[in-house]
N, C-alpha and C positions, 0 to 999 in steps of 0.2 A: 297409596296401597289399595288396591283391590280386593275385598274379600270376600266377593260373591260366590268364587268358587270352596270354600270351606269359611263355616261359620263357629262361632265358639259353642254353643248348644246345637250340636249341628245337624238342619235341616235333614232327615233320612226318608227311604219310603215306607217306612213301617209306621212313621206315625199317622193316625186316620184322621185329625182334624181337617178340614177343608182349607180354614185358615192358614196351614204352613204353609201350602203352596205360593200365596198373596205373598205371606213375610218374605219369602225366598228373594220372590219376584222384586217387592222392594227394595230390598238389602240390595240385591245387585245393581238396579235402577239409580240407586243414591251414591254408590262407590263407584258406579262409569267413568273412566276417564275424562269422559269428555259430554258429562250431564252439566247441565245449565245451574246455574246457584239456584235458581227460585222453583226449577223445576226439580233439583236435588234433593231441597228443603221439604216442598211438598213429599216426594216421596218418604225421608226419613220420617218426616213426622206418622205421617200412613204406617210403616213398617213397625215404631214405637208401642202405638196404638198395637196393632196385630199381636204386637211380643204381649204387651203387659195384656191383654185380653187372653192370650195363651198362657199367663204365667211363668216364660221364658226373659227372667234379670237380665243374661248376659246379651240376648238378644236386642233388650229395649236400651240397655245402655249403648249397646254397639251403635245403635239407630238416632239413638240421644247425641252422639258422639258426632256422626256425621251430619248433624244437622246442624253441631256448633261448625264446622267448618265452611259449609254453605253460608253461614250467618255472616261469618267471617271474612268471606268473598262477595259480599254483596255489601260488604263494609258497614253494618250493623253490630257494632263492639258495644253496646250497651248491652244487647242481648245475648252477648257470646258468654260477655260476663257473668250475668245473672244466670245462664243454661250450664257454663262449664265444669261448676265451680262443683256444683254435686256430681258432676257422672265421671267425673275424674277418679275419683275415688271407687265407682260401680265397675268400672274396667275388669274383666279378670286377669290375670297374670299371661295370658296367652297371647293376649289382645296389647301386649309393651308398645306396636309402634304405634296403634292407634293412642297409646297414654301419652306419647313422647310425640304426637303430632296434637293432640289436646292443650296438654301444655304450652306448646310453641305458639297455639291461636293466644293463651289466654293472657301471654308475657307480652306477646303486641297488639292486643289489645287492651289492655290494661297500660301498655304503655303510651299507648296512644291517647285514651283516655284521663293519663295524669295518677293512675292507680299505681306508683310506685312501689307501693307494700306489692300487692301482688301480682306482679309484675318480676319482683327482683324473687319473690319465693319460687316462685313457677320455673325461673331460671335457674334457681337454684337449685331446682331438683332435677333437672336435664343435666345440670354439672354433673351432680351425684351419680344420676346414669351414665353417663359417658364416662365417667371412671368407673364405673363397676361394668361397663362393658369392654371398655378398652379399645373400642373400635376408633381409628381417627373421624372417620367421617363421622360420628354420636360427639367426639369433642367440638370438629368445627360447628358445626350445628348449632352445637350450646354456648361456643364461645360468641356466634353469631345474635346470641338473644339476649345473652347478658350485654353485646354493644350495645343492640338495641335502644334496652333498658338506660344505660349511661347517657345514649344520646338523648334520649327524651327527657332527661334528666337535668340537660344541660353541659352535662361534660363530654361535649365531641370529640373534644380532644384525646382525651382516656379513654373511648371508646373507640375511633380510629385508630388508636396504638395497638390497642387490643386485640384486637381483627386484623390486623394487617400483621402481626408478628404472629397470630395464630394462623392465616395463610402461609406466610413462611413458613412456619413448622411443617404446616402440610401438605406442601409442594402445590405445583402447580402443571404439573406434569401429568397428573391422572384424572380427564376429564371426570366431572359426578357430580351432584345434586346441588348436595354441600357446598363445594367448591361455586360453583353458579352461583347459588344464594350470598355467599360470604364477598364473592368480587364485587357482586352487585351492591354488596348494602355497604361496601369503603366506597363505590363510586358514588352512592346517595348520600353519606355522610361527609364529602369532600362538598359535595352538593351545598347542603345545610348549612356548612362552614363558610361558604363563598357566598351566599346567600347574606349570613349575617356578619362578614366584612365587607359588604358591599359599602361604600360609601364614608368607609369609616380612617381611609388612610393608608390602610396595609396593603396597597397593589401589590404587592412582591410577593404575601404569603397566599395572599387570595388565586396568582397568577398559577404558584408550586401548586395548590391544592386542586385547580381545575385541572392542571395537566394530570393529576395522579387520580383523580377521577374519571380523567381521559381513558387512559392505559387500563383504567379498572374496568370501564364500559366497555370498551374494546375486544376485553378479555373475556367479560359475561356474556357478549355478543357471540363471539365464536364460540363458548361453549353450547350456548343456544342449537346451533346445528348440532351436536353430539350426545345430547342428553335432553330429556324430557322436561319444557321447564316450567309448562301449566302457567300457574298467576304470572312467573316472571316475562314470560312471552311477550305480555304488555310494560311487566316493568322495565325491563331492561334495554329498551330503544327508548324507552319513556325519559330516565335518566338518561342515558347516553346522547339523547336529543336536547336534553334539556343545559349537558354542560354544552353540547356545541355551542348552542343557544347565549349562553355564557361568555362564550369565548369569539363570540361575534362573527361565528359559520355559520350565518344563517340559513343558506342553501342546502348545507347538508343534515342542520338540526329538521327543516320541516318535514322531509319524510320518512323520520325516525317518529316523528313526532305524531304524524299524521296517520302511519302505519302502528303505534301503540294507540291510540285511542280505537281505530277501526278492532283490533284484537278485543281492546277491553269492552267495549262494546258488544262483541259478537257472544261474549262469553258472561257477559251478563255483571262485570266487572265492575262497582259502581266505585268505590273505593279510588279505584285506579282510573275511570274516565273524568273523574273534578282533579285530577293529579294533574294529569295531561293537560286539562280542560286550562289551566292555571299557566304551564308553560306557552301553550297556543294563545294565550293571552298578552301573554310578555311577549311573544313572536311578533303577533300584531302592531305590539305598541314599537318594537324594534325596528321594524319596516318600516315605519311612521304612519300607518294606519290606526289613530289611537280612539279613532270610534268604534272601530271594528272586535278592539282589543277591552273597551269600556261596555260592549253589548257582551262578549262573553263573560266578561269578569262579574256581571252585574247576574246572568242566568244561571251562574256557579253560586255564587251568593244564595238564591233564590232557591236554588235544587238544593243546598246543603241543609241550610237551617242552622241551628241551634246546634242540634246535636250532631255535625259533622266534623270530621278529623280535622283537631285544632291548626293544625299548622297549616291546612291546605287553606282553610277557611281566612285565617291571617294573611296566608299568598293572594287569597283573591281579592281581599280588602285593598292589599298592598297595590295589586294592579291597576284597580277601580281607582284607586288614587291617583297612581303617576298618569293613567289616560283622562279623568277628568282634568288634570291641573292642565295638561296640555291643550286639552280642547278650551281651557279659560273657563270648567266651570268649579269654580273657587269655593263655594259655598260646598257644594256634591263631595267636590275632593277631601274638605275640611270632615266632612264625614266620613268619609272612610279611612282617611289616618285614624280620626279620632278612636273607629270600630277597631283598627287594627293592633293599637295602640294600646287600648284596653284588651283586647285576649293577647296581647304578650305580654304585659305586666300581669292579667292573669295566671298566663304558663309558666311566665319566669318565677312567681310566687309559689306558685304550686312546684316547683322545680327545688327553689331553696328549702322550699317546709320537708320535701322529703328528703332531701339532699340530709337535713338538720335532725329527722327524726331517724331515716333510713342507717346515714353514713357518718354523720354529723362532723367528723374530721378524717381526713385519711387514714392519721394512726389510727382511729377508732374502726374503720372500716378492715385495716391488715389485720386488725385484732379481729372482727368477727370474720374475715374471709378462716386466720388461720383455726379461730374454735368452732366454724362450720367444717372444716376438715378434717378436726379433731374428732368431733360428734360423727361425721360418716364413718371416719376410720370404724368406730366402738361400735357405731347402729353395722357394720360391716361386719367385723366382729361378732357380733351378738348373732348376728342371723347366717354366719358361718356355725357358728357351735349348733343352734337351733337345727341345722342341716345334719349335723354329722353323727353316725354311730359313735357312745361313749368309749365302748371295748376298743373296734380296728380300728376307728378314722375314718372308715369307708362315710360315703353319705348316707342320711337313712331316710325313708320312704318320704317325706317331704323336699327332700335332697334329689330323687328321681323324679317326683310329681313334678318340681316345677323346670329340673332340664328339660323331661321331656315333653314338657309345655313347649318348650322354647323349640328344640327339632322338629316335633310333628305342627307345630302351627303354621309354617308358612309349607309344609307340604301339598303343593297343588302342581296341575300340571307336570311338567319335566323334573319332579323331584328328585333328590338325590337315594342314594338306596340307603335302608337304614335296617337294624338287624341287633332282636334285644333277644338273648340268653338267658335262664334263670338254671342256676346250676347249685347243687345240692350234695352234702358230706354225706356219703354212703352211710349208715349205721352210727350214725353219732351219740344215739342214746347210748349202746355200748359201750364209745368213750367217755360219757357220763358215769355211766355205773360204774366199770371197772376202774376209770382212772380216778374219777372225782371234776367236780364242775371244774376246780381251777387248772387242769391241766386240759379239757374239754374250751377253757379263755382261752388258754393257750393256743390250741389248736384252731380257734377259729380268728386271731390275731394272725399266724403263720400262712392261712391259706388266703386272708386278706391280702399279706405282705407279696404272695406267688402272683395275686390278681393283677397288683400295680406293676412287680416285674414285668409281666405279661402281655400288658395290654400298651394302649397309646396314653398319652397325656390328652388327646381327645374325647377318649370315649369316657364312659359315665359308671360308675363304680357304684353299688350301693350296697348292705346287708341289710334283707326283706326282713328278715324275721328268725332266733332260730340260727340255724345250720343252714340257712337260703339265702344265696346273692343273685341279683340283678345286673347282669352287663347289655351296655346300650355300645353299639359298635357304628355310627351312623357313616354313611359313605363308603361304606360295605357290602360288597354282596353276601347272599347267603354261602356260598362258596368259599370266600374269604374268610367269611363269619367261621365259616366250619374249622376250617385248618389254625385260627386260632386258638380255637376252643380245645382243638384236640393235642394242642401242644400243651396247652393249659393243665388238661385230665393228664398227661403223660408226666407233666413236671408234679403235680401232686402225689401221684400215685407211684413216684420214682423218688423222693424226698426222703431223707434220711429222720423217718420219724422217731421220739424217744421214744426208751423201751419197746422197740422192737415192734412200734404198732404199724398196721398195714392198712392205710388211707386209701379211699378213691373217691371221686366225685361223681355225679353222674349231671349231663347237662342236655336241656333242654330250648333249641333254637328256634323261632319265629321271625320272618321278616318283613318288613310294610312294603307294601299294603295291605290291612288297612293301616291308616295312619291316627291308633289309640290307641293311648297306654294299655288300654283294658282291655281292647280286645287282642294286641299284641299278647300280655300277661297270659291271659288266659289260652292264645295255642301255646307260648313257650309251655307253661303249664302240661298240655296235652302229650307237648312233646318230650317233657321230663318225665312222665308216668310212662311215656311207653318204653325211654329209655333205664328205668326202673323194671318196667315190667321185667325188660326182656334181658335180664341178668346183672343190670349195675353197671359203674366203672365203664360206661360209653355215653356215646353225644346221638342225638336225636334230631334231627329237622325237619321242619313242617314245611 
């Protein structure tokens, strides 16, 4: 996501600090498509500084934010962890996909790191999203993290179920993001799975699991050409080379192979060139070049350390071995089983302790899947009531505040047209006096009820205050906006009121640009007083 062009505290020219301009500059520098991790990072961090020196929160969390993703891409998950964890929560409400792209670092890397507590929370709060937004592509996404999560876990098995019946669900017919990311990670967990039946007997399932890793790679490849696929660009020839590789194509695994590390490389990729680096190791020692294959395996060792991605660091140990035992040297190789050996009874340990405190039995796990569902339902609940006028139903000003967080935030460039009304009961004190407040509910229930006739299941309903509502019409022109609104005023104003009272509305139109609530409010506003002024019972637009 790009958000250079609109920022949450947003950049304007009437502020006189010298430093906004700096921040601007940064913010845009760090969300580039195509900025480098370490040159990314620097900039976010510079941009952070600039916000919190200005006093601008949503600013420096924005900044904080993209720097956890450069971390992230430069495969630094220790640090992602420790940076994520507080700005997650700084996010404003505007800023959802930046939350819901936070998130997504902090479940793979935490999972990668053996943090399975939060790892499976983090997922679990993208579930929560994606069912409170309903969008397929926000499910696969999230179904994609919670594999993640099981795979690292140890359970490939339930993790490849997972994902590959949550692709079913959501076809494969409409190239996108999603889709990419989810083929890819069934082709890297058939991966994982072939990897560790290697040697153990099971040629027949290890044989199914490469081919449907095949077909998966295959798939993420051609999505490749149709969708923008940033990190996967490296990953996805990376795998797809790495089962040919597998499957004993070695001719056509090496310039998949060859062509993902140059990508991950170019893009500053570290994460993903010891991946690679790991396969071209195995390629070596496949060819029977096993010095070739024992010099890379040994300066991936050497570049990871300690604190490198456990399972890559396990692959390299793995290599280092089978190319020394080849070259006869027995002692070297004894070493590096032995290294390898030790961080998988490490991971596997660490696998079962959360597997035991996380999930500790299946039933135990259906049980918390179904009273985390429970709990979204009521926290859903709660914070539907929290939105809604008690009287109509309608929503109420926290109800508008955060839709129209949600329409005017990504309004940049080619937006779509959007168009908010604030429209007002002619002389309603009136109905107070002479009828009495309860028949005064009544009337402002009734002309609720004309709203929803009225209008779409799209637009956005709310009662401001008072005898005053708010209609948000988005993907409307002002023209359109109008001929609703005047059908609107007509079916009020033609209602068969009791005792004989004679209603009319009067309403005031505004349409973005700009794109703020406040300053949209404030012409409807202008343009309800003039339609007041100038005798009542009409529509006005600015």
């Amino acid at each position: 996501m790009t958000v250079s062009a609109r920022l949450p505290s947003a950049v304007n020219a009437t502020d006189a600090h010298p430093l906004l301009d700096e921040l601007q500059r940064a913010l845009a520098a760090t969300s580039a498509p195509d900025v480098l991790p370490a040159a990314g990072l620097r900039e976010a961090r510079r941009a952070a500084a600039q916000a919190r020196e200005l006093g601008r929160d949503d600013d420096e969390a924005l900044a904080e934010s993209w720097a956890c993703t450069h971390l992230s891409r430069m495969g630094r998950l220790a640090e992602v962890l420790e940076q994520a964890a507080p700005v997650v929560v700084r996010l404003p409400p505007a800023l959802h996909e930046r939350r819901r792209e936070l998130l997504r670092h902090i479940t793979l890397a935490a999972s990668e790191l053996g943090r399975f507590d939060l790892a499976l929370d983090a997922a679990q709060e993208l579930m929560g999203m994606a069912q409170s937004s309903g969008r397929p592509d926000d499910a696969l996404a999230a179904s994609f993290l919670l594999a993640a999560c099981l795979e690292r876990m140890g359970d490939s098995w339930q993790a490849l179920r997972l994902l590959a019946d949550a692709v079913a669900a959501y076809g494969v017919d409409r190239p996108s993001y999603p889709l990419l990311v989810a083929t890819n990670a069934v082709c890297a967990i058939c991966l994982g799975l072939a990897h560790r039946l290697r040697d153990t007997g099971d040629d027949t399932e290890r044989t199914a699991l490469l081919a449907q890793g095949c077909r998966e790679g295959e798939r993420a490849l051609s999505l490749l050409h149709q969708v923008r696929g940033d990190t996967y660009d490296a990953a996805v020839p990376g795998n797809l080379g790495e089962v040919l590789l597998l499957q004993g194509h070695l001719a056509q695994a090496k310039p998949l192979l060859d062509h993902a590390l140059g990508v991950a490389r170019s893009r500053g990729l570290q994460a993903h060139q010891w991946r690679v680096g790991t396969s071209l190791a195995d390629w070596h020692l496949a060819e029977g070049d096993a010095a070739a294959a024992r010099m890379r395996a040994l300066e991936l060792i050497d570049q990871m350390g300690p604190e490198g991605p456990q399972q890559t660091v396990i692959r390299a140990h793995d290599s280092a071995y089978r190319s020394c035992r080849a070259l006869d040297l027995l002692d070297e190789a004894l070493h590096h089983l032995e290294q390898a050996e030790r961080l998988e009874r490490k991971r596997s340990t660490g696998q079962l302790r959360s597997q035991s405190q996380v999930f500790v039995t299946r039933s135990e796990a259906d049980r918390a899947h179904a009273d985390a569902a429970r709990q979204r339902q009521r926290a859903a609940e709660f914070a539907a009531a929290a939105e809604r006028d008690s009287l109509t139903g309608l929503g109420n000003r926290r109800h508008l505040e955060r839709r129209c967080a949600e329409l005017l935030a990504p309004a940049v460039g080619d937006a779509p047209p959007l168009v908010l009304a604030v429209l007002d009961i002619d002389h309603f004190k009136q109905v107070n006096d002479r009828y009495g407040h309860l028949m005064g509910d009544q009337v402002l229930v009734q002309v609720a009820h004309l709203l929803r006739e009225n209008t779409r299941g799209s637009d956005v309903l709310a009662r401001y205050g008072g005898e005053e509502f708010v209609i948000v019409l988005p993907g409307m022109t002002l023209a359109g906006a109008a001929e609703v609104c005047e059908r609107l005023r007509e079916r009020v104003h033609g209602f068969g009121w009791p005792l004989q009272m004679a209603l009319s509305v009067s309403i005031g139109l505004a349409a973005a640009p700009p794109h703020d609530l406040t300053a949209l409010l404030g012409a409807a506003d202008r343009a309800l007083y003039s339609a007041k002024s100038g005798g009542r019972n009409r529509i006005v637009a600015l």
